[in-house]
N, C-alpha and C positions, 0 to 999 in steps of 0.2 A: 104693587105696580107703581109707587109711588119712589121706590128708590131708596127707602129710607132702612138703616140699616137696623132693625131693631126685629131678635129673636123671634120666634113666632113657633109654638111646638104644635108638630099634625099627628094628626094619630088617623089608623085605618079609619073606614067607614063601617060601622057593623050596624046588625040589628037593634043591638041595645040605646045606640047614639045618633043614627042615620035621621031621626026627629029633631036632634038641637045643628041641625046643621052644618056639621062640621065641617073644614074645607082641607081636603086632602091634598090637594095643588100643589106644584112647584112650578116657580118660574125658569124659564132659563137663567144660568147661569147662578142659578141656586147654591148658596155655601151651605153644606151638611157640617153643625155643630160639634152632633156628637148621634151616639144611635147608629144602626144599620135598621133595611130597609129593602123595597123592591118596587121599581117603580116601574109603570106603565105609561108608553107615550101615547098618548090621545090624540094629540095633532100636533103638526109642525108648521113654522114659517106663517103667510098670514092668516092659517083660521084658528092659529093663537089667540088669546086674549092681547099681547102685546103686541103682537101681530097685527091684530084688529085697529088697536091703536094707533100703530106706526103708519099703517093706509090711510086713516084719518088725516093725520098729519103730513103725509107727502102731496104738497104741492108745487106743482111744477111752477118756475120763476117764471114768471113773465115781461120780458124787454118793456122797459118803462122809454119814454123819450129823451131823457136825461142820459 
């Protein structure tokens, strides 16, 4: 979420590894490496995680007297 562009490998969720946490996620506009895959969209727009964040951040200007 941080922007930076540094690889990161996901592997499925299974029985065997679903204990060490693994994080299955992609962001939007995610670059695929290398690999194939199948993904599932969970949610869109703000009940994103980036989502989440971008509402945090949207504040409305407010007319200063200047």
């Amino acid at each position: 979420m941080t922007g930076e562009p540094e690889q990161v490998e996901k592997a499925p969720v299974t029985h065997d590894n679903w204990t060490y946490n693994p994080n299955p996620f992609l962001l939007a506009k995610t670059l695929i490496v290398s690999g194939q895959g199948t993904a599932l969209v969970c949610a869109v727009g703000p009940n994103t995680r980036a989502g989440v964040a971008e509402e945090k951040l949207n504040i409305e200007d407010e007319e200063t007297p200047l």
